[in-house]
Phi, psi and omega in degrees: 000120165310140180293340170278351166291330195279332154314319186267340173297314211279316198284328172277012191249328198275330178298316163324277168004269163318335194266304173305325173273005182251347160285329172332304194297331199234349179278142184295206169284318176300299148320301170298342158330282198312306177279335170311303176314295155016253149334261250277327175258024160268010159299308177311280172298330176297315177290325180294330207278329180310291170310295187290308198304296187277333187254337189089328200287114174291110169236127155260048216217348210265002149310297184279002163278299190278344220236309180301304204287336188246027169245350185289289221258320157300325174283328180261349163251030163243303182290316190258357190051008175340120137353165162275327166298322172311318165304310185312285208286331171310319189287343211257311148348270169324320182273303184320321179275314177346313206257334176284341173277344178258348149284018182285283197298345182268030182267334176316318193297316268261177203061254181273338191275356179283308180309305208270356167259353153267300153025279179289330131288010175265006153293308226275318210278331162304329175295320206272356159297311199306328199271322168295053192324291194322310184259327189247037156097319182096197164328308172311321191081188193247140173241164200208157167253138210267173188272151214255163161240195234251156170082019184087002182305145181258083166226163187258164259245316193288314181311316157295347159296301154313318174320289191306308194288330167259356166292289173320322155320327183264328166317301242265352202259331159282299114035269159004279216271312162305006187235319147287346198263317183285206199292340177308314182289321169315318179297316184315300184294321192279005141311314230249321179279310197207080185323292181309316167287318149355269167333313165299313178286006192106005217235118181271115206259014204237305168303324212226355172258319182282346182297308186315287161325291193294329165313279205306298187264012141280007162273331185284319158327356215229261186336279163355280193289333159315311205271002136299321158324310201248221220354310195068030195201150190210142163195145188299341170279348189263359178253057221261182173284339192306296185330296215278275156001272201286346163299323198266325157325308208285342203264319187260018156293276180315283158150142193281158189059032189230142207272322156307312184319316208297345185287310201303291185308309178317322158306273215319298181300354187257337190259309207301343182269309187295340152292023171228358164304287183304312177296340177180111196279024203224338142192093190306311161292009180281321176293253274265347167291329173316290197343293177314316172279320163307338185277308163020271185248351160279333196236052159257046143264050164079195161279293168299329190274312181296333202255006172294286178344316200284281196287337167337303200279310189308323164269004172287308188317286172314319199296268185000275200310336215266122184319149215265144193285156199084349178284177146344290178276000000 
């Protein structure tokens, strides 16, 4: 980024800011939901985006990753009485060694058969919730109460909810970005570009692949349990495979490898089936397969990949125009 740009990213990072923290105030409740959701799945596509985006490794599975977290924070705060704050880094905990033991037997794996073995598990895991009647409800599920918040604050349960879901969005997105920008992420990727030279240089692709999965579903795992928290409701039919298909929609919408894309795609998958709701309640997905197919194909870097691109030229355009040092003017 050029140094005369970096003044207006930092002014449009704060204005952003400041607006995200002043809608809680003017939004009903039903909207602030909405943006709660937001947050809690641009959490989600950020640990999937890590795995596809950044590792190369293709998951359809990460439903059940996210489905572990939000019966982990549902079950200790209905059965154990857990705080709630408490349940997240636990549910996060959990999906991390979860997902790194399951990417061990899946390093044998990649492409479509690594896709079709997560697959399956994002069959597996609503049935075998279904089968733990005693602890996650069965069919039924869990209903929970949302959380008040803590110290005396004068906020409503959803307004405190929106707070938690965007501090942890931003740890986590902080996190991330330092965790890719150093040596993990250089490995991940020229894991993901060039295996074999990987290899040759030293880079344990065994290692740095199970990490990746487990990094990837304790971030979903994060998300899960936020989004038991702000639902108050938890059930094994709401974690289908359609969840884990539209989190990998979001990422590639949004743009792969990219940390922002995760905000983009979280709009899109939270507002757009409900705007196609609205343009026609008679076949929604169908509009909604338009969308998809127009963002496609006018955007396929993403979002985030277009509008980079976008600032790319504009700022090669400023160099060109701007007189040379030493000219005339």
């Amino acid at each position: 980024m050029s140094a005369p740009s970096r003044p207006l990213a930092l002014t449009v990072l704060l204005v952003l800011l400041a607006v995200t923290a002043l809608l809680p105030f003017v939004l009903s409740n039903f909207r602030l939901f909405q943006f709660t959701q937001v947050f809690i799945y641009a959490i989600a596509l950020l640990g999937l985006n890590m795995l596809t985006g950044y590792n190369g490794q293709i998951s359809l599975g990460h439903g059940a990753f996210y489905a572990l977290g939000a019966y982990t924070a549902a079950v200790m705060m209905d059965r154990w009485n857990v705080p709630f704050l408490l349940t997240v880094p636990a549910a996060g905990v959990l999906c991390l060694g979860a997902g790194f033991l399951f990417g061990i037997p899946a390093l044998r794996l990649e492409g479509l058969y690594l896709a079709l073995a997560t697959f399956s598990l994002a069959l597996a895991v609503p049935q075998i919730l279904k089968y733990f009647e005693h602890w996650t409800g069965g069919s039924q599920g869990l209903v929970l109460t949302k959380p008040d918040a803590p110290l005396g604050l004068r906020l409503t349960p959803d307004q405190w909810l929106y707070f938690v879901s965007l501090a942890v969005l931003v740890f986590l997105m902080i996190v991330a970005w330092n965790l890719l920008r150093g040596r993990t992420g250089r490995a991940l990727v020229a894991i993901r570009d060039h295996p074999i030279a990987a290899e040759a240089m030293g880079v344990n692709s065994a290692l740095y692949k199970s990490l990746a999965f487990g990094v990837s579903a304790g971030y979903t795992g994060v998300a899960g349990a936020l989004s038991a928290g702000a639902i108050a409701f938890v059930a094994p039919d709401a974690f289908n495979v359609f969840l884990s298909i539209t989190f990998l929609v979001g990422i590639v919408i949004g743009g792969l490898a990219s940390i922002s894309g995760a905000i983009l795609g979280a709009l899109f998958i939270q507002f757009v089936p409900n705007w196609a709701q609205d343009i026609s309640k008679a076949a929604p997905w169908a509009i909604y397969g338009v969308f998809l197919i127009v963002f496609m194909y006018t955007m396929p870097r993403g979002i985030a990949g277009t509008a980079q691109a976008l600032w790319g030229r504009l700022a090669r355009a400023d160099v060109r125009s701007s007189p040379a040092k030493g000219g005339l003017l």
